[in-house]
Every structure is written in structure tokens, then in C-alpha cells.
KEZA-113774 format. One line per 5 residues: their letters; for each residue x, y, z of N, C-alpha, C, CB. Coordinates in nm, 4 decimals. Glycine has a CB too. Layout:
<sites>
A> X:Y:Z:X:Y:Z:X:Y:Z:X:Y:Z ~ ...
</sites>
This chain:
<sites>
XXXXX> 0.0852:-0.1163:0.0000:0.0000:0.0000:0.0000:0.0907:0.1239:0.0000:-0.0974:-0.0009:0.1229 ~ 0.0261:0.1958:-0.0709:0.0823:0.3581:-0.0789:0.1502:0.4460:0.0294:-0.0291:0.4414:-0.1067 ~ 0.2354:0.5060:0.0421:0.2116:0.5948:0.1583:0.1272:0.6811:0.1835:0.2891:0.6522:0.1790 ~ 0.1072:0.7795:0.0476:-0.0565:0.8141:0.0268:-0.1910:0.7447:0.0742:-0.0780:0.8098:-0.1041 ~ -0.1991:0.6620:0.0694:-0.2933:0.5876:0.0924:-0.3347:0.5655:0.2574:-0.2557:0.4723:0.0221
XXXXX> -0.1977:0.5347:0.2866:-0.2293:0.4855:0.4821:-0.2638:0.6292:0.5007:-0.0597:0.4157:0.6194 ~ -0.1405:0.7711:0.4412:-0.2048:0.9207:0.5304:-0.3455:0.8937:0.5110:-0.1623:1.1007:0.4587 ~ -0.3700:0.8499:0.4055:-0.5529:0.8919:0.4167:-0.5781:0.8328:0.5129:-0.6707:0.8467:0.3019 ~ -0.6429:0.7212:0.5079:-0.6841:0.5864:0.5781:-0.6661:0.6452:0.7405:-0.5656:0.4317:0.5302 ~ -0.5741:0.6739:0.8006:-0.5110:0.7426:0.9470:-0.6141:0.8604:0.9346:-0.3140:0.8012:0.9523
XXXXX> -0.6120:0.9614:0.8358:-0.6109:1.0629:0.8825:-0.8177:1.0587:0.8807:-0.4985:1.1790:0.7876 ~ -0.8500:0.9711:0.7832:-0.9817:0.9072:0.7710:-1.0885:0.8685:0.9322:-0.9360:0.7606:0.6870 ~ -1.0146:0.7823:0.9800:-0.9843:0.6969:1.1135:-0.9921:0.8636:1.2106:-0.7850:0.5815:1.1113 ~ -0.9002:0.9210:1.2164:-0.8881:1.0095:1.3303:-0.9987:1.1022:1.2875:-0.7378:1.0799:1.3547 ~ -1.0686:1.1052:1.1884:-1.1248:1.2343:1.1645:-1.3041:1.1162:1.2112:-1.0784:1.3312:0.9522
XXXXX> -1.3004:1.0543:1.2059:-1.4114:0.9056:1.2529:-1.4341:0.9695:1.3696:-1.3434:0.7174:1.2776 ~ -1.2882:0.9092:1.4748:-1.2627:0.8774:1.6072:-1.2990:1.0430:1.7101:-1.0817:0.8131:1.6088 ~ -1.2268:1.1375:1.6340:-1.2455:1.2582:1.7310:-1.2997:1.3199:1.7804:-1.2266:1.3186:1.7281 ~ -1.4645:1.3212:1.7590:-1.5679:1.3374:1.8722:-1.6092:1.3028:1.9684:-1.6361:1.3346:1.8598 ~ -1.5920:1.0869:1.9363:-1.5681:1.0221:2.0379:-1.4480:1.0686:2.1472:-1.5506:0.9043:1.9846
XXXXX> -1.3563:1.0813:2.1280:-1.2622:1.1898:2.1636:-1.3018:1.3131:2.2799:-1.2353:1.2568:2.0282 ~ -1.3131:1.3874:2.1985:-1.3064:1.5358:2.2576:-1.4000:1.5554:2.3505:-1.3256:1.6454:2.1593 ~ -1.5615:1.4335:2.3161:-1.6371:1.4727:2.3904:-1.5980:1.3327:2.5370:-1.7952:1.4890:2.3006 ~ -1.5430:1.2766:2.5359:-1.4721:1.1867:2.5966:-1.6078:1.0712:2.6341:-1.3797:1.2616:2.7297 ~ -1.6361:1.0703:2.4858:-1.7705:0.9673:2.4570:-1.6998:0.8556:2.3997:-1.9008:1.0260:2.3417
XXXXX> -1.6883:0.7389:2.4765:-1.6418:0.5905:2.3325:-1.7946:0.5906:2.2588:-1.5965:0.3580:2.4227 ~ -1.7417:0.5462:2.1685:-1.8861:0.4613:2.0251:-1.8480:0.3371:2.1342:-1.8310:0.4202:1.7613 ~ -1.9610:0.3101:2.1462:-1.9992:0.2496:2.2438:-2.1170:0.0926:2.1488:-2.0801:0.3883:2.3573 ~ -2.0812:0.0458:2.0175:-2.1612:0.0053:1.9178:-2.1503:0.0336:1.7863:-2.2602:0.0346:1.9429 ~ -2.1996:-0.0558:1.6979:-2.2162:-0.0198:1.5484:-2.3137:0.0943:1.5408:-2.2707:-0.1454:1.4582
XXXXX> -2.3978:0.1050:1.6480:-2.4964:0.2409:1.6088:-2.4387:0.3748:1.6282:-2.6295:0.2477:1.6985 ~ -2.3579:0.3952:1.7092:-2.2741:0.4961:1.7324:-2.1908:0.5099:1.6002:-2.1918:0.4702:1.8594 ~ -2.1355:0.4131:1.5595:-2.0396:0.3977:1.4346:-2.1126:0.4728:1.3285:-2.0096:0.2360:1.3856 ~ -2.2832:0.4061:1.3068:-2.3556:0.4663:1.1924:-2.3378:0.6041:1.1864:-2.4960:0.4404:1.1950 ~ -2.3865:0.6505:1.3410:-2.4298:0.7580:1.3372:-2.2845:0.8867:1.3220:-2.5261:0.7566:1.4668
XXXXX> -2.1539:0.8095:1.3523:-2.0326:0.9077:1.3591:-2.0425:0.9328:1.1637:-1.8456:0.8121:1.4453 ~ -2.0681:0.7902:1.1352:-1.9849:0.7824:0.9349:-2.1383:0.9055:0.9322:-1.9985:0.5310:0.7698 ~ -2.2598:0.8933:0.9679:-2.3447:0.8855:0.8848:-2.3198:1.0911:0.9213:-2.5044:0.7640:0.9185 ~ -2.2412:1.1028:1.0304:-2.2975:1.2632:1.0373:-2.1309:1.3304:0.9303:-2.3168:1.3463:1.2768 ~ -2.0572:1.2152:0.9402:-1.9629:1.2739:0.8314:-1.9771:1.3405:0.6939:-1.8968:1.1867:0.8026
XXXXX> -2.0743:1.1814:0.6418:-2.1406:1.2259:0.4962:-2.2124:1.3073:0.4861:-2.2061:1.1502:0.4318 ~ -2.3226:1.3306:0.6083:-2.4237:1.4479:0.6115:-2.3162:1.5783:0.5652:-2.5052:1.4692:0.7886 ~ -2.2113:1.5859:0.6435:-2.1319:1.7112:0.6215:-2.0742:1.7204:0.4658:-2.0054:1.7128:0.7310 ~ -1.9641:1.5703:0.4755:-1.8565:1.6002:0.3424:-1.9792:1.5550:0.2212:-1.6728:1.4705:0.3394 ~ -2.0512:1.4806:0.2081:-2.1336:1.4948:0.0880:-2.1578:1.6481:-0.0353:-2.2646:1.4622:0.1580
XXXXX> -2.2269:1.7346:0.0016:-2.3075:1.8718:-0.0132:-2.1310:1.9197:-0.0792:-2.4002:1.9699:0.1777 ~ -2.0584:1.9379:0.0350:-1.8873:1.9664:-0.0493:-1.8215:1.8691:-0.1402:-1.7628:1.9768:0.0597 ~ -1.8636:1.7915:-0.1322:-1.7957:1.6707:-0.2336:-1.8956:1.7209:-0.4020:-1.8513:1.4492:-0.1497 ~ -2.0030:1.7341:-0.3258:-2.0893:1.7270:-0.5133:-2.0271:1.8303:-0.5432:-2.2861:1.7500:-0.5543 ~ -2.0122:1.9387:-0.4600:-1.9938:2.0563:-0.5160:-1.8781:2.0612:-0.5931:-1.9948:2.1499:-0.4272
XXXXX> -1.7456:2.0231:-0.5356:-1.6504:2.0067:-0.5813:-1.6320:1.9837:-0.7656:-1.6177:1.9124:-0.4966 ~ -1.7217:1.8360:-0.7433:-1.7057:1.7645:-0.8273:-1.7787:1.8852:-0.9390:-1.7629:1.6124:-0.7956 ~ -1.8675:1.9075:-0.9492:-1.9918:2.0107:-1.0010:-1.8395:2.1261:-1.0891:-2.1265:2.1168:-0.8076 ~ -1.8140:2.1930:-0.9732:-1.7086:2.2809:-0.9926:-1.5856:2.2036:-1.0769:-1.6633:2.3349:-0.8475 ~ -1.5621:2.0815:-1.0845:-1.4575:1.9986:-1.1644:-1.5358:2.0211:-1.3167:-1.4398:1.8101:-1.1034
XXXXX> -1.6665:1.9797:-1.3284:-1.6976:1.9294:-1.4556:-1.7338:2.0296:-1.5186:-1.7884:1.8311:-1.4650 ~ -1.7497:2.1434:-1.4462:-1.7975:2.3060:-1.5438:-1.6428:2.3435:-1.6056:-1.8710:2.4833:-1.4089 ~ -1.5406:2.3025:-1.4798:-1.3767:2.3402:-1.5629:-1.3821:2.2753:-1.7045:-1.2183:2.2589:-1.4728 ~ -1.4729:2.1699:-1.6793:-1.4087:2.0695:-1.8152:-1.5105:2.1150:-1.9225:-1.4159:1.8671:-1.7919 ~ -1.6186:2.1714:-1.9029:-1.6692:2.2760:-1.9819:-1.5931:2.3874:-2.0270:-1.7628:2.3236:-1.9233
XXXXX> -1.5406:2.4237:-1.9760:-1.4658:2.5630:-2.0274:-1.3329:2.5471:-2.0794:-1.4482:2.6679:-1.9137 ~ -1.2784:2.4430:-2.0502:-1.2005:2.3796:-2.1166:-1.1990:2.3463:-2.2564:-1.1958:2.2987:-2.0641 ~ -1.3455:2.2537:-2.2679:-1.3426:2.2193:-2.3626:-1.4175:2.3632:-2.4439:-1.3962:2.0794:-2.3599 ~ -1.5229:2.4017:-2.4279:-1.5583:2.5309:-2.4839:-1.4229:2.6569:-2.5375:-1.6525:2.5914:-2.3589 ~ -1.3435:2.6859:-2.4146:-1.2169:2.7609:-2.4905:-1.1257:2.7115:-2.5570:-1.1434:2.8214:-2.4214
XXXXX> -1.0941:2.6092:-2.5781:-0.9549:2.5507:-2.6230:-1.0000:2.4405:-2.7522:-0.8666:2.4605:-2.4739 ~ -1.1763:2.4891:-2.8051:-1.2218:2.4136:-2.9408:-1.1323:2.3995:-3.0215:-1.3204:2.4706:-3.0174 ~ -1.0831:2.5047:-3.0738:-0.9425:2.4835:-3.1491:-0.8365:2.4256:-3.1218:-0.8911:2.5716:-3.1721 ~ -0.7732:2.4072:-3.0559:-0.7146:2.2866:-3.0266:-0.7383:2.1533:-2.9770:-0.6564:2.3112:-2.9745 ~ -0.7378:2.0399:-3.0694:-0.7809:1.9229:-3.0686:-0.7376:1.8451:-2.9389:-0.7407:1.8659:-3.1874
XXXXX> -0.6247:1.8369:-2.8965:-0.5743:1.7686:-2.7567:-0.6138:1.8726:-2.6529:-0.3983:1.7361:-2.7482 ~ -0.6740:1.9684:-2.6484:-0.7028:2.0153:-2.5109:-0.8438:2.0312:-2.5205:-0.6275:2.1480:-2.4636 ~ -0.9318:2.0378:-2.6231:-1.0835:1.9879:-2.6445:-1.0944:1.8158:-2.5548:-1.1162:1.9719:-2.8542 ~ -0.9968:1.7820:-2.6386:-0.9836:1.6096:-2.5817:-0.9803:1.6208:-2.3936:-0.7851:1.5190:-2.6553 ~ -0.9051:1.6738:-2.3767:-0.8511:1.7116:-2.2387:-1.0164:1.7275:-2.1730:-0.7327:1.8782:-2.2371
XXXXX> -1.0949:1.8339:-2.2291:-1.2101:1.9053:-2.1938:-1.2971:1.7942:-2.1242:-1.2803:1.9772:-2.3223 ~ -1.3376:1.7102:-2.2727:-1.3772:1.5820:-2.2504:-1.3936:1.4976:-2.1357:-1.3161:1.5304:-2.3071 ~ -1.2581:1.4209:-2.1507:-1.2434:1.3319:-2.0625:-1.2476:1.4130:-1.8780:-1.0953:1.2554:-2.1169 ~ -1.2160:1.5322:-1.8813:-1.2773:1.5951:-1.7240:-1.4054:1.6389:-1.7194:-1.2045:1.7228:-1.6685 ~ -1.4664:1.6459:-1.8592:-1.6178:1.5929:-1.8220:-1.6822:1.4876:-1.7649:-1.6742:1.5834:-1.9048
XXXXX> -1.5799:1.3707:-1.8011:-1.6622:1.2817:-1.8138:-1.6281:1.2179:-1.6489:-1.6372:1.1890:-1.9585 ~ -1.4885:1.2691:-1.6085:-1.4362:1.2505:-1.4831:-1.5415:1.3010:-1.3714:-1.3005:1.3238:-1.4762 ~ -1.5874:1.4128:-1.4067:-1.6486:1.5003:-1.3257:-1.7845:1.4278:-1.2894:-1.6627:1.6404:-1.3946 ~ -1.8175:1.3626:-1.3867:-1.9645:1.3084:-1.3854:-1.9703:1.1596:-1.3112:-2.0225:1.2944:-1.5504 ~ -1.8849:1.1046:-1.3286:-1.7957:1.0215:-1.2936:-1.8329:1.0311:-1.1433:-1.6501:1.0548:-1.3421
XXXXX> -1.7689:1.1107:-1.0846:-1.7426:1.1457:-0.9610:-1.8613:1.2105:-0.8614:-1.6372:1.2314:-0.9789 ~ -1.9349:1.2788:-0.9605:-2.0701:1.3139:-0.9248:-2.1890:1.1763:-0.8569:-2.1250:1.3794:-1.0739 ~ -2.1667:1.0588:-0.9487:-2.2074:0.9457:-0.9558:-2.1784:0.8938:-0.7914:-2.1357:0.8719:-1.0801 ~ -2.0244:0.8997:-0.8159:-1.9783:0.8113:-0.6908:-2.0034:0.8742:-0.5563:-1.8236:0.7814:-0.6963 ~ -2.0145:1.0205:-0.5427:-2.0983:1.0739:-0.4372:-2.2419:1.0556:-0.3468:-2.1076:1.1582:-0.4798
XXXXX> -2.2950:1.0302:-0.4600:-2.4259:1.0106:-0.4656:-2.4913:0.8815:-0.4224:-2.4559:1.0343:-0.5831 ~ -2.3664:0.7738:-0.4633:-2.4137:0.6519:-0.4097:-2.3737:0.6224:-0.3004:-2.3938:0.5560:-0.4750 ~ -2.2414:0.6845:-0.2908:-2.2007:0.6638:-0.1217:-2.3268:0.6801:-0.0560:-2.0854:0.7830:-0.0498 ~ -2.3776:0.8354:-0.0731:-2.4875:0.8959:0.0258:-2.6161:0.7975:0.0176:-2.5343:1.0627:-0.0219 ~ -2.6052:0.7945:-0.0654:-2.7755:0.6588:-0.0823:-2.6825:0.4973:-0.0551:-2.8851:0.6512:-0.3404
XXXXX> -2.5820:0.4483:-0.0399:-2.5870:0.3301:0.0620:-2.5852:0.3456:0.1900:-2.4935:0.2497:0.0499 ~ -2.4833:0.4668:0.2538:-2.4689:0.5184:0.3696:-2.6593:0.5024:0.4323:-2.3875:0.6900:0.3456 ~ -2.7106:0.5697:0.3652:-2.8364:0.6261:0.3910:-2.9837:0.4805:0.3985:-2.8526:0.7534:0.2465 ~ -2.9290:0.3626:0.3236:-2.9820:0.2717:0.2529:-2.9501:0.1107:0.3756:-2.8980:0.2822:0.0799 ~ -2.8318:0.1491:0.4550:-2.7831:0.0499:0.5125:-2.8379:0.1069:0.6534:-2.6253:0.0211:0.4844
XXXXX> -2.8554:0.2457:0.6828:-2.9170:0.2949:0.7835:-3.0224:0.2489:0.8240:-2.9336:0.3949:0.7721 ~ -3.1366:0.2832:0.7214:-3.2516:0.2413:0.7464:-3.2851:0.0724:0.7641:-3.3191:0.3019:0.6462 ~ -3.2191:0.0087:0.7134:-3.2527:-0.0932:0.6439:-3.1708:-0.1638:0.8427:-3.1695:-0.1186:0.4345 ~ -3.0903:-0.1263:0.8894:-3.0353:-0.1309:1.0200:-3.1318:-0.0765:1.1354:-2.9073:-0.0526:1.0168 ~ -3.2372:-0.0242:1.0629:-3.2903:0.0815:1.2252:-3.2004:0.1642:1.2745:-3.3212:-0.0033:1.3716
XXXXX> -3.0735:0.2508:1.1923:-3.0225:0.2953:1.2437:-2.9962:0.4560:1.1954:-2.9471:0.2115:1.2580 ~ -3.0332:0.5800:1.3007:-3.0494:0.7096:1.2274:-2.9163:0.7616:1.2260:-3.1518:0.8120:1.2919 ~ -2.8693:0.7548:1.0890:-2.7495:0.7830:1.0635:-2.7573:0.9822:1.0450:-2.7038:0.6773:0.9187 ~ -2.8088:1.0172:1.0709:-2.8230:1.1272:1.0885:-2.8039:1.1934:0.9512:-2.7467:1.1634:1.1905 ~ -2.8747:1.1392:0.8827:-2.9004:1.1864:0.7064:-2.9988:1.2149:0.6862:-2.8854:1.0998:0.5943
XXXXX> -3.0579:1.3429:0.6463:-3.2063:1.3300:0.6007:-3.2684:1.2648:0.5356:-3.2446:1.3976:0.5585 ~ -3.4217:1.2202:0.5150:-3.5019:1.2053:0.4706:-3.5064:1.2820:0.3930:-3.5717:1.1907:0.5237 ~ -3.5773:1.2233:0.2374:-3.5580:1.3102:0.1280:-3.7031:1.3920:0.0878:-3.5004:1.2182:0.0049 ~ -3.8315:1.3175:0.1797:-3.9418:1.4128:0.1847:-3.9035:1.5417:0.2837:-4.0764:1.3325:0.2382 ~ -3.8077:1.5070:0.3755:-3.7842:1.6526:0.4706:-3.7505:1.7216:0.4027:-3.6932:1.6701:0.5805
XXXXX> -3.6380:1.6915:0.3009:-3.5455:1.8148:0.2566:-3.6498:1.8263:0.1685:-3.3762:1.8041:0.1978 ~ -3.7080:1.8087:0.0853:-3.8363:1.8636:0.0135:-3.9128:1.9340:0.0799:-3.9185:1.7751:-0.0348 ~ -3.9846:1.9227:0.1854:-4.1111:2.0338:0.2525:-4.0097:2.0944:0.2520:-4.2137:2.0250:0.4011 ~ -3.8726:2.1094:0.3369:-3.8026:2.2172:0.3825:-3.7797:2.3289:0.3104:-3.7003:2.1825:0.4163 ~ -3.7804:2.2699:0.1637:-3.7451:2.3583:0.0034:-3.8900:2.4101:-0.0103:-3.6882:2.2424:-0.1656
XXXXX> -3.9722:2.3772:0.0199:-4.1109:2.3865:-0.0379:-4.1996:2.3180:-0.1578:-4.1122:2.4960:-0.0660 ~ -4.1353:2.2141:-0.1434:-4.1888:2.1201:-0.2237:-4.3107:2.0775:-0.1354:-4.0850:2.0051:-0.2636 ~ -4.3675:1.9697:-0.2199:-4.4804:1.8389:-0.2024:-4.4034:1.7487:-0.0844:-4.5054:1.7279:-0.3743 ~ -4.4893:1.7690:-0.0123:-4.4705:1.6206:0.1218:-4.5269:1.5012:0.0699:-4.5675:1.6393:0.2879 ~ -4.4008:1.4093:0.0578:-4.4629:1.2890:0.0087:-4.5876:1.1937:0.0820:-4.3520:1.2099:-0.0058
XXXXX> -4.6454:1.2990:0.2134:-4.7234:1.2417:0.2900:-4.8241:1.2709:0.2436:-4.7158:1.2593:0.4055 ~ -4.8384:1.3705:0.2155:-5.0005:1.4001:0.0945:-5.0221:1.3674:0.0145:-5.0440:1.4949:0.0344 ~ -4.8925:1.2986:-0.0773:-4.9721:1.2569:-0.2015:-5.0240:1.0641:-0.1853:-4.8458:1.2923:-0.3577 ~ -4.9728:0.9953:-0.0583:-5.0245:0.9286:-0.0440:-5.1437:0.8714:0.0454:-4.9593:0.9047:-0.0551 ~ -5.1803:0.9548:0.0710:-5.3651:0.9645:0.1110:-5.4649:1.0111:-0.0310:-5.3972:1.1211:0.2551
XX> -5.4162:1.0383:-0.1307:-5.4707:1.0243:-0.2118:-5.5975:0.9256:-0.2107:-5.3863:1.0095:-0.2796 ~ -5.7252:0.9673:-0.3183:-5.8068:0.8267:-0.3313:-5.7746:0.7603:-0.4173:-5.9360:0.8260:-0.3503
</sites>
């Protein structure tokens, strides 16, 4: 393995562990565990899309300014396609994270996706099923 790789992995681990920590709380269980990963993703998710979002508009403008040149159009491309790519892999983290929760009885401290809807002002998915 990388040396790259373990810094992550360590620095992954301590960034897990340090609430348990500071608040001089052990995870005391896998539900504690859910709920440490699950309030991580709540956080790094929203910055991760964004990121990625912000990657694949570069590769828009990339490819949009540099039409005339064939290898950096190419370039454009393929960090489109990276970007989308990556958009993908965000997304599913958050929906297994979110998917293994429930499916556990366990509130990983992720919203519900009818909350974040009323919250926006959308349709509560609770009304439309009382429907006749």
C-alpha cells in the first residue's frame, strides 16, 4: 500500500474517532459507528458534489475555450466525463450510507428526502399518499 494511501486511511480513522474523543464519549456500538460515518457524509457529501460540479464546469470551459485545439478539447472531454464520474460516486455513497441505515434501524443522521423537500417547499410525500 501507498504511503498516500495509509495518510488517508489514518487521517480518515482520526477524523471518525475525534468526537468520540473530545467529547470523551467511546462509540460504544455499530450504532454509534452509523451515526459518527453517517454525520460525516451528512457534512462532506453537499462539499464533495460541489466540488465535483465545480470539476466538470472546468471541463466545460475547457473544452468550450480551447475548441481549437484538438488535444485540449480532448482534455475538456475526458474531465467531463471525470467530473460526472465522480458526481455518480458521491451520490451513491450517500444513498448506501443512507440505505444500510434504514434498512439497520439505524439514524445515521441523514435526512429524509421528503424533509429536505417540505423544507425547500416542495410536495410532502405524505399528501400525495392519502390520495383516493
Amino acid at each position: 500500500m501507498s504511503q498516500k494511501i495509509k495518510l488517508y486511511l489514518l487521517s480518515l480513522i482520526s477524523c471518525l474517532l475525534l468526537p468520540a474523543l473530545s467529547f470523551a464519549a467511546p462509540l460504544q456500538g455499530i450504532n454509534d459507528i452509523f451515526v459518527a460515518v453517517g454525520g460525516l457524509i451528512k457534512l462532506a457529501s453537499p462539499m464533495a458534489f460541489a466540488l465535483c460540479l465545480l470539476y466538470f464546469f472546468y471541463g466545460i470551459a475547457t473544452y468550450i475555450l480551447r475548441a481549437g485545439d484538438e488535444k485540449k478539447a480532448k482534455e475538456g472531454k475526458s474531465i467531463m466525463v471525470y467530473g460526472t464520474i465522480a458526481m455518480f460516486v458521491v451520490v451513491s455513497i450517500f444513498g448506501i450510507i443512507r440505505f444500510i441505515g434504514e434498512q439497520l434501524g439505524i439514524d445515521t443522521g441523514v435526512q429524509n428526502s421528503s424533509t429536505v423537500s417540505s423544507s425547500m417547499g416542495g410536495v410532502d410525500s405524505s399528501l400525495l399518499q392519502n390520495q383516493p
